[in-house]
C-alpha positions in Angstrom: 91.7 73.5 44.7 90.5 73.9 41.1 91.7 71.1 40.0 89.4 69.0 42.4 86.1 71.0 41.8 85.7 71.1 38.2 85.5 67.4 38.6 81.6 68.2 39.8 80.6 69.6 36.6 77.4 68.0 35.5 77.4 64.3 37.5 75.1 62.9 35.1 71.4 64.3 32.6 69.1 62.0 32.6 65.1 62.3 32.4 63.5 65.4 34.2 66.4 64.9 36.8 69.1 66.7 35.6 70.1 69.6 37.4 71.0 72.0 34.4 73.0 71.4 31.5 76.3 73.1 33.0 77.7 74.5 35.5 79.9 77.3 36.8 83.2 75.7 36.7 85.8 76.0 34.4 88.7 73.2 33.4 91.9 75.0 32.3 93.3 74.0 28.4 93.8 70.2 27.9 92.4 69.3 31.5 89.4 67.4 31.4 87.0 65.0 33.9 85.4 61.3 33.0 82.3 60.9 35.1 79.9 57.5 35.4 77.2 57.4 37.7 73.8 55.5 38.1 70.7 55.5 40.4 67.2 55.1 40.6 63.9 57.1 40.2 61.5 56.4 42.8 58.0 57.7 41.6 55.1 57.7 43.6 52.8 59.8 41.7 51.9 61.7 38.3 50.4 64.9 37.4 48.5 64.6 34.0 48.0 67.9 33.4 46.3 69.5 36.7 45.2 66.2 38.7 47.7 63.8 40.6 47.0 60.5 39.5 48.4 57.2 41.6 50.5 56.2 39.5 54.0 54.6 40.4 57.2 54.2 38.5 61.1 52.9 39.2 63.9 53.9 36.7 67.0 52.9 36.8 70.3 54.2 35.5 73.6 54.9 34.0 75.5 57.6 32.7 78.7 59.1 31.5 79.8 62.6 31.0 83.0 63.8 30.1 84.3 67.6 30.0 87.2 68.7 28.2 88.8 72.4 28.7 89.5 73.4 24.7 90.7 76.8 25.9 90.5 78.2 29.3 87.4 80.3 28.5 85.9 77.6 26.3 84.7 74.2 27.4 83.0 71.5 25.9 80.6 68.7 27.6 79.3 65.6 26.2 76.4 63.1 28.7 74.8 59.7 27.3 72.1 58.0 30.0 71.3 54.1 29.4 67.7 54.3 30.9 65.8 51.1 32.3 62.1 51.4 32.9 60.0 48.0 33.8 60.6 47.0 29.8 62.0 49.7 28.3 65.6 49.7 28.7 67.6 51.7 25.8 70.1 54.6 25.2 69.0 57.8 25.5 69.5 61.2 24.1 73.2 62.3 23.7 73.9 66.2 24.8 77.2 68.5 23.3 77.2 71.4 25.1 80.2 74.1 24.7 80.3 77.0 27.6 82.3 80.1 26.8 83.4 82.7 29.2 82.3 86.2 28.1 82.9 88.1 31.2 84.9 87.9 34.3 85.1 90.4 37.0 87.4 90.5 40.1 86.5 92.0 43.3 87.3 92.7 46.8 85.7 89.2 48.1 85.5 87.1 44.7 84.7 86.9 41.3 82.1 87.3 38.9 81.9 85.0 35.7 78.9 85.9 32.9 79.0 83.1 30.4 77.0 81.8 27.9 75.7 78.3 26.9 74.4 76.6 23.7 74.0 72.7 23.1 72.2 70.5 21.0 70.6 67.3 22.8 69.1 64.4 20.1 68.3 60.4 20.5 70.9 58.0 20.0 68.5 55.2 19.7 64.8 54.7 18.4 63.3 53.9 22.0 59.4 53.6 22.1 56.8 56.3 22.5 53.2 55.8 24.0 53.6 54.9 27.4 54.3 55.9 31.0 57.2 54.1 31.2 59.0 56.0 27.6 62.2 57.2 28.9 61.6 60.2 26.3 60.1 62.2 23.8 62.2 61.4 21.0 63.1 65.2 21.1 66.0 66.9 19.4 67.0 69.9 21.4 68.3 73.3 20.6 69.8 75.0 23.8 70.9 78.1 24.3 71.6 80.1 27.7 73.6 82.5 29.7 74.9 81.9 33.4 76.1 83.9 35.8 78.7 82.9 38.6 79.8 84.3 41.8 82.6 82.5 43.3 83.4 84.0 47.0 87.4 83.9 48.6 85.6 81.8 50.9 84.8 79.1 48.3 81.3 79.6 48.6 79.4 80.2 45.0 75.9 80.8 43.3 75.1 80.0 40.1 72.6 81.4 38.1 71.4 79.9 34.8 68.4 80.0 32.8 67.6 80.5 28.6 65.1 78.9 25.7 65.4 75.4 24.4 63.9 74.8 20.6 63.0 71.6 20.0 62.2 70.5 16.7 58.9 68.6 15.5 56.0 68.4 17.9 57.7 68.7 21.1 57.1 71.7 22.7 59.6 74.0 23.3 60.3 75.2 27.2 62.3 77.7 29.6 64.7 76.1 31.7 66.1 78.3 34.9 68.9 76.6 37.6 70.0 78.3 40.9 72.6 76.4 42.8 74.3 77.4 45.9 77.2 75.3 47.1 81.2 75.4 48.6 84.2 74.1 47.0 87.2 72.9 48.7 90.0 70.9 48.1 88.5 68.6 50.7 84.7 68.7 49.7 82.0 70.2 47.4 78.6 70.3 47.7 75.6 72.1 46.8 72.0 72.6 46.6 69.5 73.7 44.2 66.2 74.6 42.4 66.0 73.5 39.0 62.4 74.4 37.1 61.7 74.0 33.7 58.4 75.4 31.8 56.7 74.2 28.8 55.2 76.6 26.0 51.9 74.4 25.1 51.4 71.3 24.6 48.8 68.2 25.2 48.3 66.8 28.8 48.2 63.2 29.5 44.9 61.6 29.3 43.9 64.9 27.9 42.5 65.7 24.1 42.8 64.2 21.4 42.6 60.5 21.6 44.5 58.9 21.1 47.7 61.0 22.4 50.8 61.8 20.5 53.2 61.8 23.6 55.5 63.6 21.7 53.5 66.8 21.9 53.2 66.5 25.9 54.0 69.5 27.5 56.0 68.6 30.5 56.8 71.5 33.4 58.6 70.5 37.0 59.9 72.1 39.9 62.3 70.2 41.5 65.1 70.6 44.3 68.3 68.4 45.5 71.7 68.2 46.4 75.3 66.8 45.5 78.2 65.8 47.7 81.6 64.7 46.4 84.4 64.2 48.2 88.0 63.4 45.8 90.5 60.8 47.0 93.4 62.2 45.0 94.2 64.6 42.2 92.4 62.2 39.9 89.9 60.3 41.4 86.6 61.4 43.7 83.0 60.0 44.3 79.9 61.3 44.5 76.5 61.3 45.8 73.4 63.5 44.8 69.5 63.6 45.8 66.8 64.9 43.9 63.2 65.1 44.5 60.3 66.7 41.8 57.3 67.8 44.2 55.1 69.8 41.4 54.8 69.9 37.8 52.6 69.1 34.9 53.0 65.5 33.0 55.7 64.5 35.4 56.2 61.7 37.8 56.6 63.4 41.2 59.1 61.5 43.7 62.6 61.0 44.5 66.1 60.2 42.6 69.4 58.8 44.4 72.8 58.6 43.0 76.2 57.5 43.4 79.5 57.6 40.6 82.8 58.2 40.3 84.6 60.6 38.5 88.5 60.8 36.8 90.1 64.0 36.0 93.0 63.9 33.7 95.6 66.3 31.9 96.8 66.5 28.5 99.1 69.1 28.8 
């Protein structure tokens, strides 16, 4: 069974839609999963600050993601989006994140993992600023967090994440907390969950001064969805995932739909 769940690792980050930066799953030493998937952002409205404006906005997507077991207590993921929004299509922001088991705890029906989480997230490209349709903030990220993970003998499993992310220059920095519930199988895996992010600070669109440094936009969401995937073999499964923002501040408020496929392999 193991070997077909950590394929659902992180399916792809991209924008506000990302549901966390990791998850609880771990790849043994020398295993590892290739993951590309794409979708779309369907935005009916934004919140500048406390007022819903009627704004609209479609994004599309791609992604890839690939996690690599260096130990079997130490992982490392690596995610790039290509973003395309009306006329700004570019690469994003590329994310390293290594996860590192600290604690694990067997008991009578499962097992408890404690692990903690630091990445660093920066642009790959120098894509425009000033506009609704920016795909970012031109923001270099310092992540660090700590996750716990229950894992039941009846392949249920929460995971708990949350922790501070510094980002450097005029971008505020924020609290990001994930709690997803799901089952894994060697047949299926899916899960649900509440990803919420808050802001320390910052300007709000349409706000003071004029004109805005978007930058320095302080961006909070609430935000739940879903993932199924299903594998065909030991090394190949497909997936699907909703998502849908419904409060926030400077945030487009809507849906996002995905599909992908994703390749596990062994170096061993």
């Amino acid at each position: 069974m193991q070997s077909l769940v950590w394929l659902v690792v992180v399916l792809f980050c991209v924008s506000t839609y990302a549901q966390g930066k990791v998850d609880g799953f771990y790849k043994s030493k020398n295993q590892g999963a290739i993951v590309i998937g794409g979708g779309f952002e369907d935005s009916k409205k934004y919140v500048a600050g406390n007022t819903t404006l009627d704004l609209e906005r479609s994004t599309y997507y791609i992604s890839m993601f690939t996690a690599y077991g260096i130990s079997d207590n130490l992982d490392v993921n690596i995610s790039l989006p290509y973003i395309s929004s009306n006329k700004e299509n570019n690469l994003q922001d590329i994310s390293v994140f290594l996860k590192y088991k600290l604690l694990k705890y067997t008991l009578e029906h499962g097992i408890i993992e404690v692990s903690a989480v630091a990445g660093l997230s920066t642009p790959i490209s120098n894509y425009s600023l000033g506009g609704l349709n920016d795909i970012g903030q031109q923001a270099t990220i310092l992540d660090t967090r700590g996750m716990f993970h229950f894992k039941a003998n009846t392949s249920w499993f929460v995971t708990l994440q949350s922790g501070f992310s510094y980002k450097l220059a005029e971008v505020p920095n924020s609290i990001p907390a994930t709690l997803k519930v799901g089952k894994a199988t060697s047949r299926w895996y899916y899960d649900l969950y509440y990803d919420y992010q808050h802001t320390f600070g910052g300007i709000n669109y349409r706000g003071t001064p004029a004109p805005q440094n978007f930058r320095e936009l302080g961006v909070d969401f609430h935000k739940v969805g879903g993932t199924l995937y299903r594998p065909f073999s030991t090394k190949w499964g497909a997936f699907a995932t909703i998502a849908y923002i419904f409060d926030g501040r400077n945030v487009f408020l809507g849906g996002a739909y995905g599909l992908g496929l994703a390749y596990n392999f062994d170096l061993n």
